[in-house]
C-alpha positions as CSV (number, residue, x, y, z in Angstrom):
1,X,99.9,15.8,38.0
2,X,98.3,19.4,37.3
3,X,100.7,22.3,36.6
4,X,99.9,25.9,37.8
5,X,101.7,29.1,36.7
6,X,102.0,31.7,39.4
7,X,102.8,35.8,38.8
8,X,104.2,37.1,41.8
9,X,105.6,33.9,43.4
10,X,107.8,36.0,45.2
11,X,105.6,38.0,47.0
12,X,103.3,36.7,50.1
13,X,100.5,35.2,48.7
14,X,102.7,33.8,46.1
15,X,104.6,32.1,48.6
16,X,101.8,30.3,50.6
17,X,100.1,29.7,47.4
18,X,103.3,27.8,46.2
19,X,103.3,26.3,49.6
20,X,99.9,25.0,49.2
21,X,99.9,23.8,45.8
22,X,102.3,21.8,46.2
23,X,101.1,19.8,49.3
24,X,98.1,19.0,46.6
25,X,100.8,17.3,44.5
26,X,100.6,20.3,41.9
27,X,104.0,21.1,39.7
28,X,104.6,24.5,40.6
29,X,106.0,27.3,38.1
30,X,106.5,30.9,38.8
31,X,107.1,34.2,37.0
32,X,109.6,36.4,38.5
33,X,111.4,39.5,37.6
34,X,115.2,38.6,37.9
35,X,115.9,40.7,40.9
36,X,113.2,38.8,42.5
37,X,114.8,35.4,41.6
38,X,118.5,37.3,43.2
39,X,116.4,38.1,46.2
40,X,115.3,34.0,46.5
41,X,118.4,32.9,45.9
42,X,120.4,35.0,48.6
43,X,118.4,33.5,51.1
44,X,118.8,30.7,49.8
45,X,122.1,30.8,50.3
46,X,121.8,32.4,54.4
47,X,119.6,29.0,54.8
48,X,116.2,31.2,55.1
49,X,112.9,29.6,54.9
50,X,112.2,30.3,51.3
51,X,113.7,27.4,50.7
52,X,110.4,26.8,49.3
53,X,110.9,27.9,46.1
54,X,113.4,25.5,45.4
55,X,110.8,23.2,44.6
56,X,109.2,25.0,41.9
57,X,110.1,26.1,38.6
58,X,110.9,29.9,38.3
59,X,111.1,32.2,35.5
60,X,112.7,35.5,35.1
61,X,110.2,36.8,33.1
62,X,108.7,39.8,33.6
63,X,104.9,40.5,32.5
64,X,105.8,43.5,30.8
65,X,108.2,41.4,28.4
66,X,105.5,40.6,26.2
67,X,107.8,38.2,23.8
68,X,108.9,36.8,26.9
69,X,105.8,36.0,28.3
70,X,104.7,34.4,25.0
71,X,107.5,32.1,24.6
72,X,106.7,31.0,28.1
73,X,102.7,30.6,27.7
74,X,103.2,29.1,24.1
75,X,105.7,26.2,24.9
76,X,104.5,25.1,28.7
77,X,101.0,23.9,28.6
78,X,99.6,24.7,32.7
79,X,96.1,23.8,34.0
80,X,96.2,26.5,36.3
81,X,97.5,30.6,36.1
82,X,97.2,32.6,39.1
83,X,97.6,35.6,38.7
84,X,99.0,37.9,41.7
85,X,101.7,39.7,40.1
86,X,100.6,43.6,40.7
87,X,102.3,47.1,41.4
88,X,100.5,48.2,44.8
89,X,101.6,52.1,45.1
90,X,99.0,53.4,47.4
91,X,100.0,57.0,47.8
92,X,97.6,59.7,48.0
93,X,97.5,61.5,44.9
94,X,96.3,60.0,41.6
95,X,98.9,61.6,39.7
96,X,101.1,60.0,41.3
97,X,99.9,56.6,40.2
98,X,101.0,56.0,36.4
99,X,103.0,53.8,36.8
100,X,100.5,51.3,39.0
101,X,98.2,51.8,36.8
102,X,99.9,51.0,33.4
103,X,101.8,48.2,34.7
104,X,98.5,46.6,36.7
105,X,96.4,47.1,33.5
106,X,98.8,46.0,30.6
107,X,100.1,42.9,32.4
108,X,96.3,41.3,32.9
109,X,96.3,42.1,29.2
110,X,99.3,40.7,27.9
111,X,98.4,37.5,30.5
112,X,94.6,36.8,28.7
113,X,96.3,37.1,25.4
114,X,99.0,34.6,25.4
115,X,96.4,32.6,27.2
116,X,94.0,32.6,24.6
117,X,95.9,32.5,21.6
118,X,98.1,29.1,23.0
119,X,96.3,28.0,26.1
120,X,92.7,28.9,26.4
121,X,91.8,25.4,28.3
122,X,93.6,27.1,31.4
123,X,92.2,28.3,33.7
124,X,93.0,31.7,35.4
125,X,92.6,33.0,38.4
126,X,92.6,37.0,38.9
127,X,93.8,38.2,42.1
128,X,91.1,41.0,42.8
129,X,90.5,43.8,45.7
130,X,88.4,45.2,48.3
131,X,89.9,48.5,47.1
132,X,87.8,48.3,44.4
133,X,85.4,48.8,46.3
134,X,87.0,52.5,47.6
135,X,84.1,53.9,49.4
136,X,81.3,52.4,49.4
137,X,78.0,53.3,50.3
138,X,76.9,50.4,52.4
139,X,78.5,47.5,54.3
140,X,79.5,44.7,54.4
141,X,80.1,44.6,50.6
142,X,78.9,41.5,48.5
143,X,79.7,40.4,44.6
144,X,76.7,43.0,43.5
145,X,78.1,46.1,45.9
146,X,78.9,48.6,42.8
147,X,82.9,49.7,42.9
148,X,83.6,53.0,43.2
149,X,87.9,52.9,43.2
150,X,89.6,55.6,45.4
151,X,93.1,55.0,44.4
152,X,95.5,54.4,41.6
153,X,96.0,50.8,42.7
154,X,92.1,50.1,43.0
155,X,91.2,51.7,39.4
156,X,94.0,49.8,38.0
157,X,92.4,46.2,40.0
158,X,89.1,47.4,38.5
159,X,90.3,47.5,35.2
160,X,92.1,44.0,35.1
161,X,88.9,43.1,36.7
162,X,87.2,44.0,33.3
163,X,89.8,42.8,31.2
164,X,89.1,39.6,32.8
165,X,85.0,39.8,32.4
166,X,85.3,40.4,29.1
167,X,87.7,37.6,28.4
168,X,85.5,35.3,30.0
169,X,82.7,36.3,28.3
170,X,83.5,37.1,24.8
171,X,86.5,34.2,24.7
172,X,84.6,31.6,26.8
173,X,88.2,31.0,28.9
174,X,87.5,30.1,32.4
175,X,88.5,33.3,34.3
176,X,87.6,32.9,38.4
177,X,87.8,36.2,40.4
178,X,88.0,36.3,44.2
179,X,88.1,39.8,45.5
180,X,90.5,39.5,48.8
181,X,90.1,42.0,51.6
182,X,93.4,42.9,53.9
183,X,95.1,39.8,54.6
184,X,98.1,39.5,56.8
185,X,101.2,36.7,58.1
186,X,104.5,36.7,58.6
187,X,105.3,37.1,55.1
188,X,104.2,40.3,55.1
189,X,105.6,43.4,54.1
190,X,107.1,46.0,56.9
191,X,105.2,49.2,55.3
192,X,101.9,47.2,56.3
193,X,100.6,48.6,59.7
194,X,100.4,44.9,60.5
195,X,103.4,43.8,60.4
196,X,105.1,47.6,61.1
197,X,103.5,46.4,64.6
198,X,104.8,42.8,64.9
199,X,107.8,43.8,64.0
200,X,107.9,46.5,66.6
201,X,106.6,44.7,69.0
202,X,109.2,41.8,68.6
203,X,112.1,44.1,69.1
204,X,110.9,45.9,71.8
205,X,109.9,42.2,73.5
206,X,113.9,41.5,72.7
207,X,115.3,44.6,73.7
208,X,113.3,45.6,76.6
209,X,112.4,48.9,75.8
210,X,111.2,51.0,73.0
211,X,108.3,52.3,70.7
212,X,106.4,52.9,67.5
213,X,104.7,55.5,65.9
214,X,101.5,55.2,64.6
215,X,98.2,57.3,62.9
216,X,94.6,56.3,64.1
217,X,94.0,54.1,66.3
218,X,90.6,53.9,65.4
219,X,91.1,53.1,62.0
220,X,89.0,49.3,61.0
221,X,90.1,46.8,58.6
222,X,88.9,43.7,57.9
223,X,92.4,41.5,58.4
224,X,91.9,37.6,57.1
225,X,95.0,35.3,57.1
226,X,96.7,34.9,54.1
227,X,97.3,30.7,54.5
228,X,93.9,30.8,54.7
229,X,93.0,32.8,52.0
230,X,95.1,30.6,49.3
231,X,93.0,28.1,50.0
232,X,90.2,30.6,48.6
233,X,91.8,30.7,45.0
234,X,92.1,27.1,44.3
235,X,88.9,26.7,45.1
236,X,87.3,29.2,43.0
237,X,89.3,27.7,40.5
238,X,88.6,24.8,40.8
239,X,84.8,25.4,41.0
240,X,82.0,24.1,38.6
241,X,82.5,27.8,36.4
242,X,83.6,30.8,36.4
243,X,83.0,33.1,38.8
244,X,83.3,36.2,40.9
245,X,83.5,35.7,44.9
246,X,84.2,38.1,48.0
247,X,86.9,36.5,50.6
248,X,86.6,38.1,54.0
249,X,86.3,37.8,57.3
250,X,83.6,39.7,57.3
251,X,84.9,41.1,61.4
252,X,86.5,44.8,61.7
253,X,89.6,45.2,63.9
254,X,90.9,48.5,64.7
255,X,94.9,49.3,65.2
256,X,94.3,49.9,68.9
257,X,93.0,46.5,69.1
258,X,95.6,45.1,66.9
259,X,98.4,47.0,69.1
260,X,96.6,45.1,72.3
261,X,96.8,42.0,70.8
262,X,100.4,41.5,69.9
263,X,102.3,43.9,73.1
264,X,99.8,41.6,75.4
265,X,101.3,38.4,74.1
266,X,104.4,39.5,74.8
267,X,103.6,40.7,78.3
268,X,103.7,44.0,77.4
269,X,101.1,46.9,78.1
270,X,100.9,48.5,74.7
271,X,100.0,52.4,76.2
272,X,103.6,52.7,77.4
273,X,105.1,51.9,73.8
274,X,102.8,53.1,71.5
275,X,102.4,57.2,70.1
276,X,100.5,58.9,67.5
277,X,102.3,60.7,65.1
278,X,99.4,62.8,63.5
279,X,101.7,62.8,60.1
280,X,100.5,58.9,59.6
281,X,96.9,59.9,60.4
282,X,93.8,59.0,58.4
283,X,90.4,59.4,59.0
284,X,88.3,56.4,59.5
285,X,86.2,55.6,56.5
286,X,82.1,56.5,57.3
287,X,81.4,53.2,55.2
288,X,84.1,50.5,56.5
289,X,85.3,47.9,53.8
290,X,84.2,44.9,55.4
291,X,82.7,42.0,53.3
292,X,80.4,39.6,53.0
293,X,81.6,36.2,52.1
294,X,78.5,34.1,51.8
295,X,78.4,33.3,49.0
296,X,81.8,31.4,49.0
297,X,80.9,30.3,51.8
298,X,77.6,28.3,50.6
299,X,79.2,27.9,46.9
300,X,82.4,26.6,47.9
301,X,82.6,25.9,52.0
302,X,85.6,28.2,52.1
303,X,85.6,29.8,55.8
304,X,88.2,31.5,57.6
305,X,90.2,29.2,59.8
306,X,92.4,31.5,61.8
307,X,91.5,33.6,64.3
308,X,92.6,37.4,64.3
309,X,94.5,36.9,67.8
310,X,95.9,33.8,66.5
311,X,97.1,35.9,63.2
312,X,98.4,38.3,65.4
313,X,100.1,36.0,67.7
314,X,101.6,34.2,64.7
315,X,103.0,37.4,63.6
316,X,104.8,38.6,66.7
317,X,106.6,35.1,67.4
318,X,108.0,34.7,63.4
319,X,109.5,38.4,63.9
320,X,111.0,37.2,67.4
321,X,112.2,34.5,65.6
322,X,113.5,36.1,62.6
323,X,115.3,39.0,65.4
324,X,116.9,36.2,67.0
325,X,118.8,35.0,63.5
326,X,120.1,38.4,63.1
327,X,118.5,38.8,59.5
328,X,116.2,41.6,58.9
329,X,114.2,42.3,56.3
């Protein structure tokens, strides 16, 4: 039985990771802080589906306890580290970012330390970014499109993203990168436009009446599933060596098509619920991220199995679902 170590088993793709993982008979550990593991077990306790996690071994320790993190790494032996764990602040201004930045960069590095000193045979996966990317001069991007980070959270990827390189290259330890573009499901958080939208829409499906406020409706993204892009990491884990692979749809939705999607599945016209509030507004990027998955594709057979309506659709009946229980998130 392989044993895999996850960072950030808490958060989405930590959750479906998990999930998957262990259909593929995999002994499942997770790091967590322990307001994390408080959060699990609460819902535990309100008989929520992250029942989940009581089927893997969890942690409470957090990468920025370097001794911590050592014990751990030094006295389980895994097969498999994914690492997902990562601060995501994506406000504006760079100043604002410090924190991101130091947390994103120092964890990768205390992570490919304790893995080389006590376990280099394991292999690690590092949870890369289209914002890495930031604006780039052509499109879609591929594995040789040069980055060219925007924000705090994409310099601080870009960095663990070198971290990583060099570990591979000067330590030999087998270090897979996939960089992921947006991916969305039910696990989402509520501050994502995706979900701020199923959400929305659920309650106003419910209640019979309401709205949401919104910036462009223009705006593109390139919105994968997240079930589906799990499946991406184990395999480029689990490929022949180490290497670095774009996972995307490589298809650009905007908001107004998202917001048509979800309030028509509900038999709803999304024009009478929907307003711009010009304070959420953001320009639509003259370069789109949208990438090119190819070479996964041809390397791996990885392909996207779920539609973006059937994402969508997914999306809206969880939230009505989760309405219905009375617990919100």
């Amino acid at each position: 039985m392989k044993r895999a170590l996850i960072t950030g088993i808490t958060g989405q793709d930590g959750f479906y990771l998990a999930d998957y993982l262990l259909s593929l008979g995999y002994e499942v550990h997770g790091l967590a802080r322990q307001t994390g593991l408080e959060y699990i077990r609460g819902n535990l306790l309100r008989d929520v589906p992250p029942e989940l996690y009581q089927r893997c071994h969890l942690h409470a320790v957090s990468l920025d306890n370097l001794p911590g993190l050592y014990r751990l790494i030094s006295q389980t032996p895994f097969d498999e580290c994914y690492h997902l764990a990562a601060s995501s602040f994506v406000g504006e201004r760079l100043a604002d970012g410090y924190q991101t930045i130091q947390n994103n960069i120092a964890s990768t590095h205390y992570l490919l330390a304790a893995l080389q000193e006590f376990q280099p045979g394991c292999r690690l996966y590092f949870a890369g970014t289209s914002e890495m990317f930031g604006r780039p001069s052509m499109a879609p991007q591929t594995e040789e499109t040069p980055f060219m980070p925007r924000s705090a959270y994409g310099i601080s990827k870009l960095a663990g993203y070198h971290l990583v390189r060099n570990y591979r290259e000067a330590y030999g330890l087998f270090c897979g990168v996939g960089i992921l573009y947006n991916h969305e499901s039910p696990r989402r958080r509520p501050e994502f436009v995706t979900r701020k939208v199923s959400m929305a829409v659920a309650r106003i499906a419910l209640e019979g009446s309401g709205t949401i406020q919104l910036g462009n409706l223009k705006a593109r993204r390139d919105w994968g599933y997240a079930p589906d892009y799990v499946k991406a990491m184990h395999a480029i884990l689990n490929h022949d060596h180490p290497e670095d692979f774009v996972v995307a749809t490589g298809v650009l939705h905007s908001v107004e098509e998202l917001c048509e999607v979800a309030f028509s599945h509900v038999g709803l016209d999304w024009r009478k619920h929907v307003e711009v509030n010009t304070d959420f507004y953001r320009d639509e990027e003259a370069v789109p991220l949208t990438g090119c998955s190819a070479k996964i594709q041809r390397e791996l057979g990885w392909r996207p199995e779920t539609t973006f309506v059937e994402m969508v659709h997914r999306m809206v009946d969880a939230d009505k679902a989760l309405l219905k229980t009375g617990v919100v998130e």
